[in-house]
C-alpha positions in Angstrom: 0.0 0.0 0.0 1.1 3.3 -1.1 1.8 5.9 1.8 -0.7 9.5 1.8 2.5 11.1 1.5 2.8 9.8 -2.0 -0.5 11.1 -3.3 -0.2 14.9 -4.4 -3.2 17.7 -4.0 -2.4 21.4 -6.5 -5.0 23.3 -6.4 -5.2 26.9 -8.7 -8.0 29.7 -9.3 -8.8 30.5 -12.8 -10.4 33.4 -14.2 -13.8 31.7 -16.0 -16.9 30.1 -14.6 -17.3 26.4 -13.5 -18.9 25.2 -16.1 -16.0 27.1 -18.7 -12.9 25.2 -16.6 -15.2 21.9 -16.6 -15.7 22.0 -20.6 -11.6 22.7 -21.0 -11.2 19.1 -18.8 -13.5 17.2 -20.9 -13.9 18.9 -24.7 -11.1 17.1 -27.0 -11.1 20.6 -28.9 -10.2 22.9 -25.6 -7.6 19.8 -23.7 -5.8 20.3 -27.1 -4.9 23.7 -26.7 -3.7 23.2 -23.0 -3.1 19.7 -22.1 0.4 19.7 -21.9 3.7 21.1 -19.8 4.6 24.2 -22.0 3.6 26.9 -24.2 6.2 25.5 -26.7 4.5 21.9 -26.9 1.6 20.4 -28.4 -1.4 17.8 -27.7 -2.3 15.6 -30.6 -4.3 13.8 -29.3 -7.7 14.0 -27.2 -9.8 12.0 -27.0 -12.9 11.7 -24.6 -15.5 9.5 -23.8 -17.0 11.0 -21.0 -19.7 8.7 -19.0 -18.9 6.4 -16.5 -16.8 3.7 -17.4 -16.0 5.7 -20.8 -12.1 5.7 -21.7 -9.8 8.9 -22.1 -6.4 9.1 -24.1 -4.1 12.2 -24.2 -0.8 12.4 -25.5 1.7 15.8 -25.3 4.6 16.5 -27.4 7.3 18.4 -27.1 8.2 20.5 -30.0 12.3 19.6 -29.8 11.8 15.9 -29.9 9.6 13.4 -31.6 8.6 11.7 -28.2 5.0 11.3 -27.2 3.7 10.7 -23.7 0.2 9.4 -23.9 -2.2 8.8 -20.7 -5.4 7.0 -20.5 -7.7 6.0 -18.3 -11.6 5.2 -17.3 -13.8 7.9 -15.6 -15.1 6.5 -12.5 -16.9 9.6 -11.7 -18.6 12.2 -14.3 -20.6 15.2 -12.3 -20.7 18.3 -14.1 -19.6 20.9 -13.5 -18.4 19.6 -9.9 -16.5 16.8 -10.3 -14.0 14.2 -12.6 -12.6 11.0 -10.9 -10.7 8.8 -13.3 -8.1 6.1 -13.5 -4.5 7.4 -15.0 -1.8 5.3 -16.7 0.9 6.1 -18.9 1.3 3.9 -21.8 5.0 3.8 -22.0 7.0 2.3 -20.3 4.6 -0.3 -20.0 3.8 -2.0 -16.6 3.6 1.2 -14.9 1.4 1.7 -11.7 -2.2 2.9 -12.2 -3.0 5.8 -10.0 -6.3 7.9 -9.2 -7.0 11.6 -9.9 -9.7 13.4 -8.5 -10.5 17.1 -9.9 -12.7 18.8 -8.1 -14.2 22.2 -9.8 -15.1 24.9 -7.1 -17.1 27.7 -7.6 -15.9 30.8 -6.0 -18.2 33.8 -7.6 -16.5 35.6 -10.3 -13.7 32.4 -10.3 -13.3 28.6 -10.5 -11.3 26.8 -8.1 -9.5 23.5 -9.7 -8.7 21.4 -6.7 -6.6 18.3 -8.0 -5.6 15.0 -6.2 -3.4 12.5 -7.9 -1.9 9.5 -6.5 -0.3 7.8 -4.5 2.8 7.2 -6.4 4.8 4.2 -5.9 7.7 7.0 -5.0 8.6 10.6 -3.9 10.5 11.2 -7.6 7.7 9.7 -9.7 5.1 12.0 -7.3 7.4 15.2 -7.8 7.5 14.3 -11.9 3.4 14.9 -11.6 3.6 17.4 -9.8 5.9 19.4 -12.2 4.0 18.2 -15.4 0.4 19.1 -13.7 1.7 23.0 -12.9 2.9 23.1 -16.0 -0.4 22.3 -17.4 -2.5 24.1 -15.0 0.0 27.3 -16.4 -1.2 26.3 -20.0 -4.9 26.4 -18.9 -4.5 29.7 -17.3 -3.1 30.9 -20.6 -6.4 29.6 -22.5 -8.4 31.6 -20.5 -6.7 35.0 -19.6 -6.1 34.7 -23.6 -10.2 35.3 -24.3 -10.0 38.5 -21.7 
């Protein structure tokens, strides 16, 4: 059993209403344009299925290499605009843990809080990796919005 201290919880404020941040977490069209570490990357692909038990597959790509890092999972949870719980697995290399990530989507007026819990890792380095690479999307995600201001 993986320890609590393993799991990781980022949570951010973005300028848009619930139901805005909810639809950039679930429309293939809007996770494309964010869905990944850095302004200088891409996402190729998207795709959603979103019900319970449907299957999600995302893949980034950083614009100096040809590499690919594609996720996918099952959402276990599908409550609009409050909620996403879904399983998480990267493809490569294979064998890798499955972990859980919870996004919670708060409203707070004239914002949207984005609470997210991820984990627990099988270690500190593979929880701090997650940790770098959600930021760095959550940063992308702030871009999309404060872009449409």
């Amino acid at each position: 059993m993986n320890a609590p201290e393993l799991a990781l919880k980022i949570s951010r404020i973005f300028q848009a209403s619930r139901e805005q941040v909810f639809r950039a977490w679930t429309d293939p069209e809007l996770l494309r344009k964010w869905w990944h570490m850095s302004a200088d990357a891409t996402t190729p692909i998207a795709e959603v299925d979103l019900r319970v038990g449907g299957r999600y597959r995302l893949a980034m790509k950083p614009t100096d290499s040809d590499d690919l890092y594609i996720v996918g999972g099952v959402y276990q949870v599908v409550d609009p605009p409050k909620r996403l719980v879904y399983t998480w697995a990267w493809e490569e290399p294979a064998g890798q843990p499955e972990s859980i990530v919870t996004v919670e989507f708060l409203d707070r007026g004239q914002t949207t809080e984005v609470v997210i819990e991820h984990g627990a890792f099988e270690s500190a380095q593979r929880r701090d990796e997650h940790i770098g690479g959600w930021e760095g999307c959550l940063q992308q995600l702030d871009s999309v919005f404060t872009s449409q201001t």
